[in-house]
Backbone as a chain_set.jsonl record, in Angstrom:
{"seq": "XXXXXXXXXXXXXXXXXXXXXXXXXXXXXXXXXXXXXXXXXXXXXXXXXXXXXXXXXXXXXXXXXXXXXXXXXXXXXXXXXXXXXXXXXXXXXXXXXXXXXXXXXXXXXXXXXXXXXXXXXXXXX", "coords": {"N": [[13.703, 16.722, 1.892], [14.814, 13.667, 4.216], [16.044, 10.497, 3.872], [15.632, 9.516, 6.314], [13.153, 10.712, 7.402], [11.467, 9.335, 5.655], [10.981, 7.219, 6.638], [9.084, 8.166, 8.79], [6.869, 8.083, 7.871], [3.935, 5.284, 7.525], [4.213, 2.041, 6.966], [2.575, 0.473, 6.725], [-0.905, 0.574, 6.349], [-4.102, -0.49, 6.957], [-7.776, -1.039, 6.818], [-9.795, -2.442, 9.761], [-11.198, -5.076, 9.135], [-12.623, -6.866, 7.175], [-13.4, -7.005, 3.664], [-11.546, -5.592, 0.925], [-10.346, -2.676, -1.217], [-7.167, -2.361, -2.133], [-4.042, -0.203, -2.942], [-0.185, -0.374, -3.674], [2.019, 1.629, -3.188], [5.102, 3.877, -3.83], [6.528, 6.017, -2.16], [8.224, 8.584, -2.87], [11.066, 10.518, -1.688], [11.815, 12.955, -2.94], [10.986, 14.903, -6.082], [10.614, 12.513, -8.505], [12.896, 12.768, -10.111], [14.808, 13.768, -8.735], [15.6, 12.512, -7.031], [18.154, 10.208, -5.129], [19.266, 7.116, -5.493], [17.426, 4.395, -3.374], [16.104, 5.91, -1.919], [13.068, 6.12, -1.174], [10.514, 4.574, -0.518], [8.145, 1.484, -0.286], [4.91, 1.672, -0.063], [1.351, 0.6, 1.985], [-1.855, 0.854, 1.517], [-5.201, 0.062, 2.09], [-8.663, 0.465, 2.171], [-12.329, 0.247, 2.703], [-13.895, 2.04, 2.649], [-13.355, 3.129, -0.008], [-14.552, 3.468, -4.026], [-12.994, 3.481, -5.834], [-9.42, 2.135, -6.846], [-8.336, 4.146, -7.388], [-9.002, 6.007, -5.793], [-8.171, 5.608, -3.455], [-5.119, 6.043, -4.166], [-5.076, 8.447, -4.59], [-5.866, 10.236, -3.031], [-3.994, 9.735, -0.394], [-1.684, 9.849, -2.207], [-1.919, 13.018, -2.282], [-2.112, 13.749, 0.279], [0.817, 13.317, 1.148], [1.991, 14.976, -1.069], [1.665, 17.103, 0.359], [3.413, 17.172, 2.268], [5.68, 17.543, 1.628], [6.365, 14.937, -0.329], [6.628, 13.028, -3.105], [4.675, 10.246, -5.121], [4.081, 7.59, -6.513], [1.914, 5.04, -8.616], [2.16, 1.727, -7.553], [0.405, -0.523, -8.509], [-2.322, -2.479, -7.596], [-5.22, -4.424, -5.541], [-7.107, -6.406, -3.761], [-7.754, -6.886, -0.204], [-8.001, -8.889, 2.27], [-9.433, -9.107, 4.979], [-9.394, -10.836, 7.961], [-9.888, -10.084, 11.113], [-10.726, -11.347, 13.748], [-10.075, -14.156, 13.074], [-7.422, -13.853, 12.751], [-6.491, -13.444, 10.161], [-5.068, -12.379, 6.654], [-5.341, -11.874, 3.623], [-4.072, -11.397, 0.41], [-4.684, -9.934, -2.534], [-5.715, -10.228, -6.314], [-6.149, -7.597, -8.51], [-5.792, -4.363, -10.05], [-8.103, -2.75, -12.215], [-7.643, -0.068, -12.85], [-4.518, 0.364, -12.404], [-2.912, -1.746, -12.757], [-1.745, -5.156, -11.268], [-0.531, -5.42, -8.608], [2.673, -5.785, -6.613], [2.046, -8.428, -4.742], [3.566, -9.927, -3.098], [5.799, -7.817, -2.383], [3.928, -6.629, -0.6], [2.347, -7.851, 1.294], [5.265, -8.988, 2.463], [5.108, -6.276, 3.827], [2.961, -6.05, 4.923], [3.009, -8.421, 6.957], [5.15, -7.562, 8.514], [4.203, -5.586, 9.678], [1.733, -7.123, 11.12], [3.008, -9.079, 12.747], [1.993, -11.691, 14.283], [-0.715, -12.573, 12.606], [-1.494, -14.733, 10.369], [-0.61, -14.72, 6.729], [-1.636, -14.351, 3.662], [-1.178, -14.649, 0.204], [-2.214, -14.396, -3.17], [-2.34, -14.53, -7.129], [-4.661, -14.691, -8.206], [-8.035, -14.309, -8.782], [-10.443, -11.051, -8.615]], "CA": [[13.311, 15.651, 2.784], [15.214, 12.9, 4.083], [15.28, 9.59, 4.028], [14.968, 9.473, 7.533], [11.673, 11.797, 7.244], [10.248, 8.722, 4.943], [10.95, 5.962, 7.968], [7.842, 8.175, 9.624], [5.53, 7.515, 6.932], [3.522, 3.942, 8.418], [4.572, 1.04, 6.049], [1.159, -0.251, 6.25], [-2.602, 1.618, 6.736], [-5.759, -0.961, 6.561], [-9.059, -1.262, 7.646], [-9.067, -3.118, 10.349], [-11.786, -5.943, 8.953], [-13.625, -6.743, 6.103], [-13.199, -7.097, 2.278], [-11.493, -4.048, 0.214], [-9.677, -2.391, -2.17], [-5.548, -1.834, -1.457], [-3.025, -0.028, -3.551], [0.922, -0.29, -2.946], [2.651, 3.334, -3.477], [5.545, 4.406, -3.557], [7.144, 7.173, -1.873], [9.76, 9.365, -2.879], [11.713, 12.169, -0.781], [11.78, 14.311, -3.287], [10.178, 14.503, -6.93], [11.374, 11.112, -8.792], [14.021, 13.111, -11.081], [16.001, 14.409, -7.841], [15.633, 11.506, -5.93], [18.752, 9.698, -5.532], [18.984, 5.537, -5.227], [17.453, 4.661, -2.356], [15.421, 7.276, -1.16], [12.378, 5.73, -1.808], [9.698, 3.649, 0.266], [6.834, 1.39, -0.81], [3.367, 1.913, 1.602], [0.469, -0.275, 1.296], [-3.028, 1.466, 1.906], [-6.432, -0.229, 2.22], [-9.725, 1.219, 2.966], [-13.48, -0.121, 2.455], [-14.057, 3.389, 2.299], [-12.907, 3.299, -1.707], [-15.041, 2.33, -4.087], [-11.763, 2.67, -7.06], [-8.461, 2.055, -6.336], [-7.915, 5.352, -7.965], [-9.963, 6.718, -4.872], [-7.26, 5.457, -2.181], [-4.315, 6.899, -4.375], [-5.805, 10.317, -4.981], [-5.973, 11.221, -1.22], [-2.611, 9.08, -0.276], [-0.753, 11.294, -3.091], [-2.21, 14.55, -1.938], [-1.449, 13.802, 1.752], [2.332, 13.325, 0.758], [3.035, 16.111, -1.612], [1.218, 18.364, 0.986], [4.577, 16.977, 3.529], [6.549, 17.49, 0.442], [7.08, 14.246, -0.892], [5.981, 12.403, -4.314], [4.496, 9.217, -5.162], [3.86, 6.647, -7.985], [1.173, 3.379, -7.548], [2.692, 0.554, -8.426], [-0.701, -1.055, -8.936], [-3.545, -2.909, -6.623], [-5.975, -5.426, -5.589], [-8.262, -6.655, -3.112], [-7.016, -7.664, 1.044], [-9.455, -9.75, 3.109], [-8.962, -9.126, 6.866], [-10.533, -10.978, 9.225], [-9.178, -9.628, 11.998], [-11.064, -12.658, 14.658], [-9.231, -15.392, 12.571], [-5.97, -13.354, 12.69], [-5.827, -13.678, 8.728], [-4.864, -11.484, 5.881], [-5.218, -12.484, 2.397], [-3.612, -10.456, -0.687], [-5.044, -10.78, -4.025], [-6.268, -9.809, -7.401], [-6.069, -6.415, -9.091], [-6.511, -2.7, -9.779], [-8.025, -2.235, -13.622], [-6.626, 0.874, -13.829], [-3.455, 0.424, -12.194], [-2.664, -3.332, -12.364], [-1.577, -6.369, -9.783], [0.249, -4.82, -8.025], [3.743, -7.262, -6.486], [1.702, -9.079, -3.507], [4.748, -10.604, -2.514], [6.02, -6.926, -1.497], [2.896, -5.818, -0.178], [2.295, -9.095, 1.48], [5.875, -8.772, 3.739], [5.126, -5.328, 4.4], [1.515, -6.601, 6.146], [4.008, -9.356, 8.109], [5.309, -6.825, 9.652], [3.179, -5.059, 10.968], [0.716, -7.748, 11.833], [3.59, -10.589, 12.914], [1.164, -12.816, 15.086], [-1.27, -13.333, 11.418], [-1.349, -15.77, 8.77], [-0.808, -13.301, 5.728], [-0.911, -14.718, 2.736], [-1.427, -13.765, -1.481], [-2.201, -15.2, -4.435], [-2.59, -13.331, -8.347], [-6.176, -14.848, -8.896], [-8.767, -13.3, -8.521], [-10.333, -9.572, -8.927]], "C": [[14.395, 14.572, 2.791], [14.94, 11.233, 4.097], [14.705, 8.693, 5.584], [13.461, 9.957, 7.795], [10.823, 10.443, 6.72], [10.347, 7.899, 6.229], [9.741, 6.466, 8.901], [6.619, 7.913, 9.353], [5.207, 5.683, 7.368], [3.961, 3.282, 6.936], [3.012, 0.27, 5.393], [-0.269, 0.792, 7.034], [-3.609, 0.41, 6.193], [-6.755, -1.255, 6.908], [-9.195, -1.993, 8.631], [-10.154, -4.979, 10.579], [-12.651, -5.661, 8.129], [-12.527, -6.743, 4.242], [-12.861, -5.776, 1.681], [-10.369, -3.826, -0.441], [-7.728, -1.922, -1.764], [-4.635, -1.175, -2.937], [-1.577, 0.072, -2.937], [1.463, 1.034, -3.872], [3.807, 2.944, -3.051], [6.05, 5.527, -3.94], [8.178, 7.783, -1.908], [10.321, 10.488, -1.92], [11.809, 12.875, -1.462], [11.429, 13.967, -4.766], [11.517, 13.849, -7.451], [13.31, 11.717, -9.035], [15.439, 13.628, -10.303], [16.335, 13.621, -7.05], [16.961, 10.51, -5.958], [18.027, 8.255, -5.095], [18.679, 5.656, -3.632], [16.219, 5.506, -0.861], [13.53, 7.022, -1.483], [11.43, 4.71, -0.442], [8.602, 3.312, -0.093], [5.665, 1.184, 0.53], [2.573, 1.244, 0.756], [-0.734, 0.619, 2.185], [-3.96, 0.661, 1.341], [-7.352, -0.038, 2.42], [-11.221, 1.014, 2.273], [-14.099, 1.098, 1.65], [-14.137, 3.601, 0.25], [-13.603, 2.291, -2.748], [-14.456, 2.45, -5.611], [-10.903, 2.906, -6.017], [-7.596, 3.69, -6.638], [-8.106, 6.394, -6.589], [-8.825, 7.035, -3.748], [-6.188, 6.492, -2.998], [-4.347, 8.253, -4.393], [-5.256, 10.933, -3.37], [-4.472, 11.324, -0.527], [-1.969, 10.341, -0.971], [-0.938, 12.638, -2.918], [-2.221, 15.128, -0.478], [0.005, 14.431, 1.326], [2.545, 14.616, -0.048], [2.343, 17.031, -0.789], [2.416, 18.448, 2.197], [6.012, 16.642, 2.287], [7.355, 16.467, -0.34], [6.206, 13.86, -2.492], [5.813, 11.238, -4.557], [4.439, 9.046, -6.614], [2.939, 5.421, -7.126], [1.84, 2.736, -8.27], [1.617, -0.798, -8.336], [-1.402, -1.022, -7.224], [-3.876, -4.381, -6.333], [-6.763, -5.197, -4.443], [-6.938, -7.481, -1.3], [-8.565, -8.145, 1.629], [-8.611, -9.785, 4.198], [-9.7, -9.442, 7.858], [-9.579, -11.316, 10.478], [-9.709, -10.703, 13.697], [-10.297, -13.857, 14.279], [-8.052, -15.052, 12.89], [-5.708, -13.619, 10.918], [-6.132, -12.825, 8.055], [-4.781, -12.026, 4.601], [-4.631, -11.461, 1.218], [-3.979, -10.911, -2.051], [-5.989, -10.092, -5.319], [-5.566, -8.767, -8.22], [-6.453, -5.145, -9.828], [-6.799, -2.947, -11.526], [-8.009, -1.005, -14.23], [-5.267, 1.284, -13.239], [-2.573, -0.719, -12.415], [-2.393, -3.763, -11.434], [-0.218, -5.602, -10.022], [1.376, -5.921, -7.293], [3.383, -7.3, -4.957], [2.54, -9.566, -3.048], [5.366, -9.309, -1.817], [5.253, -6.733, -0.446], [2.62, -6.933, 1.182], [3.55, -8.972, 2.862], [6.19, -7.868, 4.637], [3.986, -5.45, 5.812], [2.01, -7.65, 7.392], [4.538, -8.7, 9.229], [5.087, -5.967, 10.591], [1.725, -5.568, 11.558], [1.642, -9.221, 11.82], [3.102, -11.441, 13.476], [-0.248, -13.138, 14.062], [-0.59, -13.893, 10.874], [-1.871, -15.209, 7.771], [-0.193, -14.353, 4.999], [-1.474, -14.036, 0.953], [-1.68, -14.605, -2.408], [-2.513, -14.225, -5.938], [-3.893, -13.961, -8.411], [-6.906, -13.751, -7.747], [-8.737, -11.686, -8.483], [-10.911, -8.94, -7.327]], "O": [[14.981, 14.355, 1.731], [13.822, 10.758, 4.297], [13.896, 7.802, 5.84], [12.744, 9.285, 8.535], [9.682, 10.288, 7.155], [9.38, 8.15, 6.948], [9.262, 5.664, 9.703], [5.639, 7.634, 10.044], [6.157, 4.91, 7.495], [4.026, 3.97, 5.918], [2.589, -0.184, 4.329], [-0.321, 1.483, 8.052], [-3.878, 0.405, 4.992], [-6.58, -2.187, 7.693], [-8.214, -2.718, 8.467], [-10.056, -5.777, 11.51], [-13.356, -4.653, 8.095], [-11.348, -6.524, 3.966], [-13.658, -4.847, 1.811], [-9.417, -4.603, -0.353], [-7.456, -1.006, -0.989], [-4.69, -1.852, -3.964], [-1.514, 0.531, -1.797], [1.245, 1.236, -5.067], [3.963, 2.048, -2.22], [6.169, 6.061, -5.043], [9.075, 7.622, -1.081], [9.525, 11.346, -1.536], [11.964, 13.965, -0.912], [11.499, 12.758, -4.984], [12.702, 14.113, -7.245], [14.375, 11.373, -8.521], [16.565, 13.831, -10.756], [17.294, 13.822, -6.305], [16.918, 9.83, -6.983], [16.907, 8.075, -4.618], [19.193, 6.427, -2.822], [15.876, 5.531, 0.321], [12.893, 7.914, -2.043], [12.067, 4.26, 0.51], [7.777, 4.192, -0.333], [5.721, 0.686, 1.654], [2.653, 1.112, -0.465], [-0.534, 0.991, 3.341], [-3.798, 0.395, 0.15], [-7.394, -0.515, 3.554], [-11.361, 1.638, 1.221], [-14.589, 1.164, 0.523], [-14.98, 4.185, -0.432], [-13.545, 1.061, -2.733], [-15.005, 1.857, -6.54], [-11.073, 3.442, -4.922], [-6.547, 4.124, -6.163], [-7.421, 7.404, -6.43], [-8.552, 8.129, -3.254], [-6.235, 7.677, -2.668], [-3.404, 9.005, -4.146], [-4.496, 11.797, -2.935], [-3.871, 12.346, -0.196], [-1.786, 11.464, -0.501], [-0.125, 13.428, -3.397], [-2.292, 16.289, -0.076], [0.289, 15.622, 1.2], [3.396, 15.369, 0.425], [2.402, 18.129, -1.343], [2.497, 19.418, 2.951], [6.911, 15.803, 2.232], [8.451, 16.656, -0.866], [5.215, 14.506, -2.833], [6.851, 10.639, -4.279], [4.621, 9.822, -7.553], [2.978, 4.994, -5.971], [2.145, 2.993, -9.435], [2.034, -1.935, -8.117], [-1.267, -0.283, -6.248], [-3.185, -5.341, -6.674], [-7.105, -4.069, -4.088], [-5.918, -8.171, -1.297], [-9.735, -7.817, 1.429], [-7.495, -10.277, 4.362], [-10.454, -8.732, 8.523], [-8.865, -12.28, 10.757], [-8.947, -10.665, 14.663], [-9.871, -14.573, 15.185], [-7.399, -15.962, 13.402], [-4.595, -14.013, 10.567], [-7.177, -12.219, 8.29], [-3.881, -12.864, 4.542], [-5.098, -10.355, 1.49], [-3.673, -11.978, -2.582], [-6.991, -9.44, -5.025], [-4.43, -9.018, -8.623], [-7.63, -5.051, -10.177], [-5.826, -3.309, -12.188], [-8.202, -0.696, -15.406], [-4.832, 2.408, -13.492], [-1.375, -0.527, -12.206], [-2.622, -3.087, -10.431], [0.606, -5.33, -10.895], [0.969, -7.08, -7.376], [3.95, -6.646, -4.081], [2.104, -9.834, -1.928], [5.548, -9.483, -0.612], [5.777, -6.651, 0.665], [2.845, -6.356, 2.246], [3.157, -8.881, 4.026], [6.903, -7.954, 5.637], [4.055, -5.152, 7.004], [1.508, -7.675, 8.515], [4.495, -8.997, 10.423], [5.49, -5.675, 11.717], [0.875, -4.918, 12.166], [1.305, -10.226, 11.194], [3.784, -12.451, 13.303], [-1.011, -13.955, 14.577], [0.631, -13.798, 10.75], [-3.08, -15.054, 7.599], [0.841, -15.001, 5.16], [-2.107, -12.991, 0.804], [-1.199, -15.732, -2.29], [-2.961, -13.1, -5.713], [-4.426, -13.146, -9.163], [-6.69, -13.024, -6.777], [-7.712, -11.012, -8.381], [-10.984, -7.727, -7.132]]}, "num_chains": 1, "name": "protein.A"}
């Protein structure tokens, strides 16, 4: 896989309102140990649907190595989307992955919702 191949994978996936669980992944092109610098992309997934954070990664990671790539979470938390306000909130964390770096996750949601007010904080679970 290249790293063109990852640029088709969406940057961001989340519900599209309401309170819920998010983990940020990332995606490798090929398993970690072959992967050079680089080759690499972090995705943020959200989904009410999940009721661990373990729940979202599971599926996420078994999408991907079924289009032959490999992941890692690099933790979690909680997004609040109220999609009538236009606002996105980032915040808390996964207890069995940890807080995950809302500040990534956070300018990944910027860009693909540039007309909200997206913002983060570490409190809260």
């Amino acid at each position: 896989m290249a790293a063109a191949d990852l640029a088709q994978i969406a940057d961001v996936d989340i519900d599209p309102d309401g309170v819920f669980k998010y983990v940020l992944i990332r995606v490798h092109a090929a398993p970690p140990s072959e992967a050079p610098a680089g080759k690499s992309k972090e995705i943020v997934r959200g989904y009410k649907w999940a009721e661990y954070h373990a729940d979202i990664y599971d599926k996420v990671s078994s999408e991907m190595q079924k289009k032959g790539y490999s992941c890692e979470c690099l933790g979690g938390g909680r997004i609040s989307h109220q999609s009538q306000d236009k606002k996105i909130h980032v915040y808390g964390y996964s207890m069995g992955y940890g807080r995950a770096q809302h500040s990534v996750s956070t300018e990944k949601i910027k860009a693909v919702y540039p007309d909200y007010e997206v913002t983060w904080a570490d409190d809260g679970y």
